[in-house]
VOBA-1610 file (N, C-alpha, C; in pm, whole numbers, padded with zeros to 5 digits, always signed):
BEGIN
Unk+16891+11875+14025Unk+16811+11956+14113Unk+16715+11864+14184Unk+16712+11889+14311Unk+16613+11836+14402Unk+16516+11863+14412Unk+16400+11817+14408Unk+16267+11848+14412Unk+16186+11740+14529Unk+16111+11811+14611Unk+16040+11734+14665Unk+15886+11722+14623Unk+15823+11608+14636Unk+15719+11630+14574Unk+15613+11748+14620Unk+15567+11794+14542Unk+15454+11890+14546Unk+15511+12073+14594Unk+15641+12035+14547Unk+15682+12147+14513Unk+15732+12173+14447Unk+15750+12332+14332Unk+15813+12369+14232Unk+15956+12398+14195Unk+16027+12366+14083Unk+16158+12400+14085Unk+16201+12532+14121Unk+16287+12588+14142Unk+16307+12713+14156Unk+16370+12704+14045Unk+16330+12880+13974Unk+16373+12948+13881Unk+16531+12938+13826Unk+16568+12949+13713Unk+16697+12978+13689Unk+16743+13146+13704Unk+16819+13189+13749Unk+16850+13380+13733Unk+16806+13412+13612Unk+16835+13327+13505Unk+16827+13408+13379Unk+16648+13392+13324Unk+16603+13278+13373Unk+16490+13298+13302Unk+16406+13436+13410Unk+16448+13459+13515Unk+16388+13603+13631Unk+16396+13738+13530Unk+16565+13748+13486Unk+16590+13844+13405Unk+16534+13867+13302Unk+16451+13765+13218Unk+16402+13799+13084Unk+16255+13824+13119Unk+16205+13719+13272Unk+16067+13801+13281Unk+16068+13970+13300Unk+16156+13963+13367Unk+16149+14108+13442Unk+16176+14235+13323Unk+16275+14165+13209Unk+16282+14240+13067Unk+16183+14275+13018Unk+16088+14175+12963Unk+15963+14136+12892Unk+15834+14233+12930Unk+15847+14234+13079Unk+15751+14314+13233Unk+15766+14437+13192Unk+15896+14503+13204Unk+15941+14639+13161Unk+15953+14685+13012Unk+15966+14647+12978Unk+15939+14650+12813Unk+15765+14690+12773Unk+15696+14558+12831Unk+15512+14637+12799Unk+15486+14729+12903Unk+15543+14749+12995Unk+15539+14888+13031Unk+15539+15026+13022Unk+15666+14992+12934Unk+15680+15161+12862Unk+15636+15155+12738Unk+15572+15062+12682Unk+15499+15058+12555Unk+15345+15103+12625Unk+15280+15040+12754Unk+15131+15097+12824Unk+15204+15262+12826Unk+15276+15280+12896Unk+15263+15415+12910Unk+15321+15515+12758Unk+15414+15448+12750Unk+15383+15553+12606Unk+15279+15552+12508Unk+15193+15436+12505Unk+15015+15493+12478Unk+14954+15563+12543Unk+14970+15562+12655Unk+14897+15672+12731Unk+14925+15784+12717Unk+15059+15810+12718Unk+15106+15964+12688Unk+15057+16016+12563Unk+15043+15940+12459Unk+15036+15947+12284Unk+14880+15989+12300Unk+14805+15894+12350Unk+14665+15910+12348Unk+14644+16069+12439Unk+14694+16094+12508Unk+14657+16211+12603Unk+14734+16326+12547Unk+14835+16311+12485Unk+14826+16410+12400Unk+14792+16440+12288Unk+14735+16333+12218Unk+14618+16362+12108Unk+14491+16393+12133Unk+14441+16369+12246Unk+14327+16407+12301Unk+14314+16561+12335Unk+14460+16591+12398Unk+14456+16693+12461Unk+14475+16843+12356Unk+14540+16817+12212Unk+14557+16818+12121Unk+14426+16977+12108Unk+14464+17117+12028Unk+14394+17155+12047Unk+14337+17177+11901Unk+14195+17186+11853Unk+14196+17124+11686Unk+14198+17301+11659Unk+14211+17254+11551Unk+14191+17396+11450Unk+14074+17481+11474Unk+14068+17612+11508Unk+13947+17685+11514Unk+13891+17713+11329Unk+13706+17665+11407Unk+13638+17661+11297Unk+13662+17792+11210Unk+13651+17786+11087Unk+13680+17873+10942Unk+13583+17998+10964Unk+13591+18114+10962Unk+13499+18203+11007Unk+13402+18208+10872Unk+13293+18264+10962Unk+13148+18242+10826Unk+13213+18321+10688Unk+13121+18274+10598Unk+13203+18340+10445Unk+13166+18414+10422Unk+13211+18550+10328Unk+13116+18699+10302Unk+13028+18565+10202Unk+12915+18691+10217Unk+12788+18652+10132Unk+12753+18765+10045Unk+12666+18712+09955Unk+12588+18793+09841Unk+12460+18807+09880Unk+12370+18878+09916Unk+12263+18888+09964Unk+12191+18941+09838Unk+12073+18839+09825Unk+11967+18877+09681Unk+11895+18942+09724Unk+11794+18954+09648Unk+11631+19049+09607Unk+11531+19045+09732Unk+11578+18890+09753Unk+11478+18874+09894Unk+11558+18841+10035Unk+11640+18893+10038Unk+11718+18901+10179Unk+11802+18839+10190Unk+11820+18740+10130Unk+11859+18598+10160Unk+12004+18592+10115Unk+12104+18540+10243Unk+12270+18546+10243Unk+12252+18440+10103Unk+12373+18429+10018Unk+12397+18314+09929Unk+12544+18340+09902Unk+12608+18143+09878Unk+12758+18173+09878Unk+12770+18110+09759Unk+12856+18104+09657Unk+12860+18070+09563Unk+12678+18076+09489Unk+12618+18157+09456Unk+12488+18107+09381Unk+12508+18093+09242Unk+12455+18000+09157Unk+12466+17985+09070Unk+12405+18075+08978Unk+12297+18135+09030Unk+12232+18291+08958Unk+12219+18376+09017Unk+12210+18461+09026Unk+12186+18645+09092Unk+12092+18685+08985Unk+12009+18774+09052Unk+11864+18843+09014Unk+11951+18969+09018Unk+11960+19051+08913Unk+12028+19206+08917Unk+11871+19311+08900Unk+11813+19261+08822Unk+11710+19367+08826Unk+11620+19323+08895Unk+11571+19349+09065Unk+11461+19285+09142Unk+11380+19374+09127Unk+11326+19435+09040Unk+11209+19502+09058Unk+11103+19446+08970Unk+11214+19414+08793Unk+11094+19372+08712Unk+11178+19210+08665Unk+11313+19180+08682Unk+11354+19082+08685Unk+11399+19070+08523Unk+11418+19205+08499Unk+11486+19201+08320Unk+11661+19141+08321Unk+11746+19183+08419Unk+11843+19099+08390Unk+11918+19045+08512Unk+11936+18886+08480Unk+12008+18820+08588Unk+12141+18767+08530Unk+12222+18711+08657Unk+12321+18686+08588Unk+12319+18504+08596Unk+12395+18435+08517Unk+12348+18250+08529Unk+12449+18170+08505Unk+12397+18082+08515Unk+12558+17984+08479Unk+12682+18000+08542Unk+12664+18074+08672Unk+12760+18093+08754Unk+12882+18006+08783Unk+12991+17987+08745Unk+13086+17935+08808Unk+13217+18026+08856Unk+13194+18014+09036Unk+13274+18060+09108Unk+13407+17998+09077Unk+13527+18095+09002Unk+13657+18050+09026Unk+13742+18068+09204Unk+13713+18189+09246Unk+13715+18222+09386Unk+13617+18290+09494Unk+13635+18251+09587Unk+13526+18366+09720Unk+13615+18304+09842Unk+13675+18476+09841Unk+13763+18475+09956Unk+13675+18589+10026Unk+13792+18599+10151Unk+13700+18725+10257Unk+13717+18840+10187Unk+13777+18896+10059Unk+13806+19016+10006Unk+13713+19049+09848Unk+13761+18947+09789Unk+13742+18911+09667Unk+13611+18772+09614Unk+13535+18786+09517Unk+13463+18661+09488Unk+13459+18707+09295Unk+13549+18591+09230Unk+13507+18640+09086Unk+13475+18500+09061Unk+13365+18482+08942Unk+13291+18402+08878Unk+13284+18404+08688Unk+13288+18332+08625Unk+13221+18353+08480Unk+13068+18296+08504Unk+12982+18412+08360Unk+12890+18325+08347Unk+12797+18435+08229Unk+12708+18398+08287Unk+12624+18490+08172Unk+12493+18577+08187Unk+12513+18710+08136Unk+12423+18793+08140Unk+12264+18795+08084Unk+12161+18762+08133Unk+12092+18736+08047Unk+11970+18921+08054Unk+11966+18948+07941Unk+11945+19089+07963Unk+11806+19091+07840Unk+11691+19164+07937Unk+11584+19192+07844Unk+11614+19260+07776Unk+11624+19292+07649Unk+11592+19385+07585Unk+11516+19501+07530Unk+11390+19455+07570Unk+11309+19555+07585Unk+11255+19598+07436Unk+11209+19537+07332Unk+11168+19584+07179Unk+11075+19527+07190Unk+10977+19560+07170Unk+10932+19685+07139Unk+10916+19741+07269Unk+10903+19685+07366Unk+10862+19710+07498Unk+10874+19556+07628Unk+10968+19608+07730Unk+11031+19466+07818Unk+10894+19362+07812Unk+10781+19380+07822Unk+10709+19288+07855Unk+10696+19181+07666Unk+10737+19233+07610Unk+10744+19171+07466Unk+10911+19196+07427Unk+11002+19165+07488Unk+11099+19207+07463Unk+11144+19048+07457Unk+11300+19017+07414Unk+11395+18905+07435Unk+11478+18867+07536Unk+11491+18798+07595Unk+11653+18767+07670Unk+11768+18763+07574Unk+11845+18847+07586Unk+11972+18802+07525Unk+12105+18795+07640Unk+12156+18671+07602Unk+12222+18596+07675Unk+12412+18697+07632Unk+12507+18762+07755Unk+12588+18814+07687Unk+12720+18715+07823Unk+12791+18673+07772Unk+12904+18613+07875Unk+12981+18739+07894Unk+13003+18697+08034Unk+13058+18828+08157Unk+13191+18702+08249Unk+13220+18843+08350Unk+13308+18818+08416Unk+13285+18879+08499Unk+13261+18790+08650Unk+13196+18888+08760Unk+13269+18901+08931Unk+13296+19010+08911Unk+13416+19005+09034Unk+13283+19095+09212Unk+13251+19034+09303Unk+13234+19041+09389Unk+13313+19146+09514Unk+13309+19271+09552Unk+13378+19321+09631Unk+13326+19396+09733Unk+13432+19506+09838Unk+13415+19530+09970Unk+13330+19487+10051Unk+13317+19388+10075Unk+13244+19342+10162Unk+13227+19462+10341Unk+13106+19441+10389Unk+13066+19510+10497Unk+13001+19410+10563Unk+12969+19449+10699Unk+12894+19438+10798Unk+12754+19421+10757Unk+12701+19320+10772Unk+12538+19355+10709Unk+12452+19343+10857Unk+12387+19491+10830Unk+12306+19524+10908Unk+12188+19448+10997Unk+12168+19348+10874Unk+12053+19272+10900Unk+12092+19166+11003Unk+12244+19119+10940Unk+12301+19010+11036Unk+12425+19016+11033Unk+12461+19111+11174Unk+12594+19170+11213Unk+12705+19020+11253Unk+12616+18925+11251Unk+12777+18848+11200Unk+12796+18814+11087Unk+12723+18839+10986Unk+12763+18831+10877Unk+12826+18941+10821Unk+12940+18898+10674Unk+12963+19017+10616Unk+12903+18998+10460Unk+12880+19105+10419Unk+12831+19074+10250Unk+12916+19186+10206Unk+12938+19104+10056Unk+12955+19191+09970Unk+12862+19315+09900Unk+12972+19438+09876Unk+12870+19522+09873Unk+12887+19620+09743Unk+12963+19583+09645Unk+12978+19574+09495Unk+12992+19480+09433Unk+12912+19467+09268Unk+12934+19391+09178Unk+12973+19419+09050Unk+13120+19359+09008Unk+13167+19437+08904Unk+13149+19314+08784Unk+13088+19389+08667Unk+13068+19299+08538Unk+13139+19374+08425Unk+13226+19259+08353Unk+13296+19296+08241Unk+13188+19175+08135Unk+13173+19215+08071Unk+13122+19188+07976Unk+13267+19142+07872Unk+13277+18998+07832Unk+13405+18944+07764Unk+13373+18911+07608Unk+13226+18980+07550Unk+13226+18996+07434Unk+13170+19106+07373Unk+13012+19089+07372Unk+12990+19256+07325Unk+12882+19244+07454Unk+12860+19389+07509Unk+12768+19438+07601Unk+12654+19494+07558Unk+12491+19457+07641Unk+12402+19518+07574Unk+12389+19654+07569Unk+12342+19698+07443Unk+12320+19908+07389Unk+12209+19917+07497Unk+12262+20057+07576Unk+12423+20116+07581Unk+12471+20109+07687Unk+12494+19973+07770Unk+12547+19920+07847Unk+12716+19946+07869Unk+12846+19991+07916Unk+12926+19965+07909Unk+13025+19873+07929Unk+13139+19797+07843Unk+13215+19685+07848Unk+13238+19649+08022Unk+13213+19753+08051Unk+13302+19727+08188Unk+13219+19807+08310Unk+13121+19766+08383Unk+12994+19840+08494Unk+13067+19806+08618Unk+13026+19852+08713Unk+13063+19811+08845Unk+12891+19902+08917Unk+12844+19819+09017Unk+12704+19805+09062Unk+12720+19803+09254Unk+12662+19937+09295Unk+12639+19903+09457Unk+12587+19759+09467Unk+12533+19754+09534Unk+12475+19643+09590Unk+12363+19694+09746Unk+12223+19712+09732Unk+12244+19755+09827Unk+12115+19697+09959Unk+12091+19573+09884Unk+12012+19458+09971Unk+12103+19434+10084
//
């Protein structure tokens, strides 16, 4: 091959063909990132989880899983404790835990706590008035899974009506 000075060889065909391979090749690798990225972007995510029914206590206040509930808000003789939520769905919320119940001997203000393990199932939830996007539950059902306090029965179910 002839070359004059201060000018370049010309190309062989084949080394043209492998640029032009090489060229087209990161090409459709740029654009198929682009496509990938724009449709992950474009991608529409999951709509957020709608708010959870709630248990509304003594003092107004929504609560989801609480670990205690106040059942008697007037004089505060029995709550329930040791809460562990097995479920709280939009229908259903059951928990174990434990009853702790004044007794009242001779009289509640000199009376005992006695502690009775329960089983506490959460139901129909409604519309709560206070905060119409919320829903609360609006029964609480307690089984008592050993002995229940006299003359309490094994098995209560309770409006709810905070």
């Amino acid at each position: 091959m002839n070359v004059s000075p201060g000018e370049r060889p010309a190309r062989a065909p084949r080394s043209r063909a492998r640029t032009t391979t090489v060229l087209c090749a990161a090409a459709v690798l740029a654009a198929s990132a682009v496509i990938s990225a724009s449709a992950h972007a474009g991608a529409v995510a999951p709509a957020p989880a709608a708010d959870p029914v709630v248990v509304v206590d003594c003092s107004s206040k929504a609560q989801v899983r609480p670990e205690e509930y106040l059942l008697a808000c007037g004089d505060g003789n029995n709550r329930l404790v040791g809460l562990h939520w097995d479920t709280w769905g939009p229908g259903t919320a059951t928990a174990t835990g434990t009853d702790m119940v004044n007794d009242c001997r001779p009289y509640c203000a000199a009376g005992r706590f006695r502690a009775y393990p329960v089983t506490v199932t959460l139901s129909h939830p409604e519309a709560w008035p206070d905060q119409p996007d919320l829903r609360r539950f609006t029964t609480v059902r307690i089984l008592y899974t050993d002995t229940a306090p006299d003359p309490v029965a094994k098995d209560v179910t309770y409006r709810l009506v905070y």
